[in-house]
N, C-alpha and C positions, 0 to 999 in steps of 0.2 A: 722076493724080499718080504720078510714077516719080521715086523718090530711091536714093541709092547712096551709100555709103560703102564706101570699099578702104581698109584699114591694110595696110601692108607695112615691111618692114626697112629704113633707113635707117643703120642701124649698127650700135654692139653696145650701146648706148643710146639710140639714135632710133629712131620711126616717123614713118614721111611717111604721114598723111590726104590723102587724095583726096576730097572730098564732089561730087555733082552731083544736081541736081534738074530736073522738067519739070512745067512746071505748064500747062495750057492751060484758063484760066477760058472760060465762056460767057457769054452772057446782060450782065447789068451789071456781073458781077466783072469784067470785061475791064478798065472803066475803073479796078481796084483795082490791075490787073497791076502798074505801079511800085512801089505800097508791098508787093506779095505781092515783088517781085523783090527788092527793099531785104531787106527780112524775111528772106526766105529765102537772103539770102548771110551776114548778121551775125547770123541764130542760130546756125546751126552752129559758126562760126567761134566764136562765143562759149561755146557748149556745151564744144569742144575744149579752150580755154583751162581753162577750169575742170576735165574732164576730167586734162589735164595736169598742171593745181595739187596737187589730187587724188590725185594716182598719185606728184607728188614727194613732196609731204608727206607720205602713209603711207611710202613708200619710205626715207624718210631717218633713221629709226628702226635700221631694217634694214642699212641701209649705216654706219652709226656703229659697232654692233656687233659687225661683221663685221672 
């Protein structure tokens, strides 16, 4: 299993994620690999999301203030 995530600057309010992953099952996982491949593109992408949510919502406290 080899996963990766890169955050980089998109702006002076954005970051662009990059997410990749490798999975090579053996044995009888193999016949899993669609639902591992399914899995493993719509968690992260959903992790981010929430991540995101997250970070505006504290954030927005801060920016009122200001």
């Amino acid at each position: 299993l080899e996963v990766s995530l890169n955050l980089e600057p998109a702006g002076p309010t954005s970051t662009r994620a990059t997410y990749g992953a490798s999975i090579q099952p053996h044995g009888i996982w193999r016949l899993l690999s669609p639902l591992m491949a399914a899995e493993g593109k719509a968690g992260p992408e959903r992790e981010l999301r929430r991540l995101k949510e997250n970070v505006e919502r504290n954030a927005a406290p801060n920016a009122a203030s200001a």
